[in-house]
Each structure stands twice: as C-alpha cells, then as structure tokens.
ZAZA-546996 format. One record per residue (C-alpha): x, y, z. Coordinates in Angstrom, 3 decimals, always signed. Layout:
px;py;pz
X;Y;Z
...
END
This chain:
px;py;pz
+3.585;+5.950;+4.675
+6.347;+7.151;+2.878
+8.260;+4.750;+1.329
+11.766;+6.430;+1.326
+11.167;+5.915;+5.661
+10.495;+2.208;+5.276
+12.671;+0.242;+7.197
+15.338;-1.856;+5.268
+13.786;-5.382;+6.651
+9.976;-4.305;+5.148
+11.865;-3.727;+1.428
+11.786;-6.401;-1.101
+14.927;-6.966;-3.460
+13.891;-4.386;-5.896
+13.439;-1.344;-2.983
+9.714;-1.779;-3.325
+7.648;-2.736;+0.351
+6.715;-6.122;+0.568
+2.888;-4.946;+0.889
+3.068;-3.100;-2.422
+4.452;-5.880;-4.337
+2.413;-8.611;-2.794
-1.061;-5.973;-3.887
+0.727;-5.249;-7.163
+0.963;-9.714;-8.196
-1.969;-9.648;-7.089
-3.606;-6.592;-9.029
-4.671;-4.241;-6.108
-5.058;-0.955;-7.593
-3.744;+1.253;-4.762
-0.217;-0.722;-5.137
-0.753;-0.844;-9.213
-0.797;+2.998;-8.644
+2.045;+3.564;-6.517
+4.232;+1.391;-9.181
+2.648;+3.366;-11.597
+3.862;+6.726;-9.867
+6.924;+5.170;-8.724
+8.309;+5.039;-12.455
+6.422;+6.676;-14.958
+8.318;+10.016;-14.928
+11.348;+7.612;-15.620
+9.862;+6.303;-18.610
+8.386;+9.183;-19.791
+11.936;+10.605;-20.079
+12.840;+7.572;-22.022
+10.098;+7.980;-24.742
+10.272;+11.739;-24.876
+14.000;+11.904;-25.092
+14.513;+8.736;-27.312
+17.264;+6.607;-27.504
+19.505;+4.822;-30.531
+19.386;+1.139;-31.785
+20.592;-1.145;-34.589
+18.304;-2.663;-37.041
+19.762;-4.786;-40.228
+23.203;-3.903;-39.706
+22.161;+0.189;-39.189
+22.698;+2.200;-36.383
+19.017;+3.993;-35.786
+18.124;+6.790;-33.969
+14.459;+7.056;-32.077
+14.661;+11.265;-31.524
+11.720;+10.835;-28.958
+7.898;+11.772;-29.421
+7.462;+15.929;-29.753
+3.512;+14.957;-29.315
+2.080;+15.045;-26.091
-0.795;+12.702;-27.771
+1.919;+10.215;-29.075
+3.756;+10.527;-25.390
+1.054;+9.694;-23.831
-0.156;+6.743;-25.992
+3.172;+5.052;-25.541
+3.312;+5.535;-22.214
-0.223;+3.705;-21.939
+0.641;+0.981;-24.186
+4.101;+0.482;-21.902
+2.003;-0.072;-18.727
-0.833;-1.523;-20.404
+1.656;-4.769;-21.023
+3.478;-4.272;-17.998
-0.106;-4.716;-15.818
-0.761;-7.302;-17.662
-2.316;-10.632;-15.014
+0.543;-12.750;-16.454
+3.242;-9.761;-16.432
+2.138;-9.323;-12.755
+2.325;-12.316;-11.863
+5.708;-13.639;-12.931
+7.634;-10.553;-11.474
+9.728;-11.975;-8.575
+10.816;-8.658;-6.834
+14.443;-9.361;-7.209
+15.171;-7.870;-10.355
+14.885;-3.825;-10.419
+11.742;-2.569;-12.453
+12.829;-0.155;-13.763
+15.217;-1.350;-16.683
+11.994;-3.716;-17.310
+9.890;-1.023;-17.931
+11.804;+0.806;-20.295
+13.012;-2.290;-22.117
+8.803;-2.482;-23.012
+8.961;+0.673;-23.714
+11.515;+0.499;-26.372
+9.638;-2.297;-27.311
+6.709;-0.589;-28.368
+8.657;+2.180;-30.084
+10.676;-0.480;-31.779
+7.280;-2.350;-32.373
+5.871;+1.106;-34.345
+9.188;+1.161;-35.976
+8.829;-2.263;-37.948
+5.643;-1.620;-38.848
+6.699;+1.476;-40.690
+9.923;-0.038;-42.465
+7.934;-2.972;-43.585
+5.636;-0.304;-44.697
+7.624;+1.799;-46.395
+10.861;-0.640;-47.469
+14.291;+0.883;-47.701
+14.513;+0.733;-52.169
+18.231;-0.515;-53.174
+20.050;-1.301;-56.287
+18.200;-5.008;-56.337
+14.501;-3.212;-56.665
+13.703;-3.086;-60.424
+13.341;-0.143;-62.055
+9.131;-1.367;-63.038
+8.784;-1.273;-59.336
+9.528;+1.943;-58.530
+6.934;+4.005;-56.875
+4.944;+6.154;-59.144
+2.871;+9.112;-57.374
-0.667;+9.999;-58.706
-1.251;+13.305;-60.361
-1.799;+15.670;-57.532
-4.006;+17.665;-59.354
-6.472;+14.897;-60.078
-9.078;+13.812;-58.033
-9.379;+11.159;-56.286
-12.007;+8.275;-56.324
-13.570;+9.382;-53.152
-14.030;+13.027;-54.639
-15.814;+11.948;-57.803
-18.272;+9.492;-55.858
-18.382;+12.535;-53.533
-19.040;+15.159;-55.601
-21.713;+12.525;-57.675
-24.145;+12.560;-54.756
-24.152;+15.848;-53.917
-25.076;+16.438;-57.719
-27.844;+14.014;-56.899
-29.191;+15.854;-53.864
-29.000;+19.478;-55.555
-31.013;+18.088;-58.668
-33.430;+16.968;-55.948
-33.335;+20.142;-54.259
-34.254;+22.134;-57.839
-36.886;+20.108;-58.533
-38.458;+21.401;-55.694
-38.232;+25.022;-56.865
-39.760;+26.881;-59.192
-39.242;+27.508;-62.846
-37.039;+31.278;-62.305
-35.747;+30.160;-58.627
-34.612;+26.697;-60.075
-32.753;+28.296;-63.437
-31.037;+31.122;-61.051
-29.600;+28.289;-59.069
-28.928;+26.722;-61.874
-26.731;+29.331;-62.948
-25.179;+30.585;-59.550
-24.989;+27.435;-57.662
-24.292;+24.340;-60.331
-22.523;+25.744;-63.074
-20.386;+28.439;-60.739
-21.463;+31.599;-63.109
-20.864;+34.561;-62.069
-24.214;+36.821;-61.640
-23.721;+38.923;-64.669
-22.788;+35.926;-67.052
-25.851;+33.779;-65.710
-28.069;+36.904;-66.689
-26.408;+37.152;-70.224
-26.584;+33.366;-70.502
-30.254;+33.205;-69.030
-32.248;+36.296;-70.816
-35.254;+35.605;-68.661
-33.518;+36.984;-65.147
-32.688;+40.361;-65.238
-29.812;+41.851;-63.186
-32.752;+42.863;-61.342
-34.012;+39.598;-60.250
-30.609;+37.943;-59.560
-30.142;+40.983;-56.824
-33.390;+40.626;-55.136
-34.178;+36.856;-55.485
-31.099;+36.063;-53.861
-31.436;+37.850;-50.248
-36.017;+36.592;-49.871
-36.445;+33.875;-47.958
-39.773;+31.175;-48.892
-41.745;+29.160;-46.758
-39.354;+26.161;-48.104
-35.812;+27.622;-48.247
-33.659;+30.053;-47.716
-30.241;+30.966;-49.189
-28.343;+34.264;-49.784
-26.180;+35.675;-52.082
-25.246;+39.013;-53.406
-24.625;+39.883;-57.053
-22.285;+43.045;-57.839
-22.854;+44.964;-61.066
-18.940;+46.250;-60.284
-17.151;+45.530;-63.784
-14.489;+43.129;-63.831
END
C-alpha cells in the first residue's frame, strides 16, 4: 500500500506505519527494505555532495565522493550500522530517521578522515627538522623488484638449461643480457646473422618463442 495514503492514526511518530517499524525492530526484511528505500537517496546526496566540519580548532571541508565505488561503500557501511540487531532495536519511532542516518553517515566519513590525519600528521614548527620525511629515490628499485626480478633470473637459468648449446647462447644474448641481434652476433661469433633470423621464428617439440632480428643499420 502506499504509504503517502496511510491514514494519520496507522503512522508512528516518525511518519513511518506502525507495521513497518514493528518488522523493521524486529529485522523483517520486507520493512528493512522499505526503510532502506525510504532514505537512501537522502543519504546518498549527503555523501556525494559532502558537507563541512571542525576538527582541532579547523574548519574542514568533506567535498563528497566523485567515485561511484567509494559512494557506494559508504553508503553500505552507513546502513550496515544502522541495521545493526542492537541499532534496530533501540529505535523508538519518535525521533525522525532521517537526521540519524546521516549523522552515521558523517560518521563514517569522519571515521575515514581520522584515520588519514593520524596517518599522515599535519608537520608544524614543533616537528624537528631529523624527522622530516625523506622520499626514496624514485629511480631505484624497490625491495619487491629485486626479490622479483631474482626469481625470474632463477626460472630463465632453468629454462636454458633445458636448451641446447646454440638455442641456449642466442637466448642468452637476446633474452638475458637485452642485446640487440646484431651486437649478440658480434659478441657471439658462433651465430651468424643467419641463425639469429631463422632460429628465432621455428618452433621445437619443447618451446616456442619468436622474435625478429633487423639487419636495418642504426
């Protein structure tokens, strides 16, 4: 039925019908649902559009999420506490639900918020200077990278011995050092330009791999 028809005497304090807040204290999901539909566009608005706040003496302002994926999440994490048994339970009907739901939802914007500036402190005159933040060399790499980049140099020295003598040393060349093909001929004397063109695009029973060499002069 639709609620805006609902006679006066069937309305709890807060506009809702006494049916759907009697099934929503006691977690029926058809009334959870029509709270749910009831006031999510409301809060939605609130999250998307943001809203200003003071923290340590500093007016704040929360410009809203941009991301549908970070919309969203808030708006489950609002109504995930607001459903809550307990949450449920202790709502009386009298005050307007609303306000209540978007006071959580600040909440969990605020809640993000803290994490963040405890994360990443505000640095003032009373930081000393030896504990000011000092970024790593961009250009070098990282742990991760070297013990990366150590066991794939494992599994290609697997994968050569595997190979034969003139397929291993081409890879060798091409593949592990990064030579071009004419400087791995010049550096290996016993693979012609010849070889490096054709032994590049044949495929063996064990492998195959492609490349192309170029005699073009650079």
């Amino acid at each position: 039925m639709d609620e805006s028809k609902t006679e006066p005497s069937a309305l709890a304090p807060n506009g809702w019908p006494w049916a759907t807040l009697r099934g929503f204290r006691a977690g029926d999901g058809a009334a959870m649902t029509a709270v749910y539909r009831m006031h999510v566009h409301d809060v939605a608005r609130l999250l998307r559009h943001g809203f200003t706040f003071e923290s340590a003496g500093r007016a704040h302002r929360f410009v809203g999420y941009g991301s549908a994926f970070e919309l969203h999440d808030a708006l489950h994490e609002t109504f995930r506490r607001a459903f809550e048994p307990g949450a449920r339970a202790s709502y009386d009907g009298i005050r307007p639900y609303g306000p209540y739901l978007r006071t959580i939802a600040r909440n969990v914007v605020l809640r993000a918020f803290r994490d963040a500036r405890e994360t990443f402190p505000i640095a003032d005159a009373d930081v000393p200077v030896g504990e000011a933040i000092v970024l790593a060399d961009a250009d070098s790499p990282s742990a991760e990278a070297v013990t990366l980049r150590a066991e794939l140099g494992e599994i290609v020295r697997s994968f050569l011995a595997t190979l034969g003598p003139a397929d291993r040393e081409l890879l060798q060349v091409r593949f592990v050092e990064w030579r071009s093909c004419r400087s791995g001929v010049r550096a290996r004397r016993s693979i012609t330009r010849r070889t490096s063109r054709t032994r590049g695009s044949r495929s063996s029973p064990g492998w195959r791999w492609r490349f192309r060499c170029t005699s073009r002069r650079s």
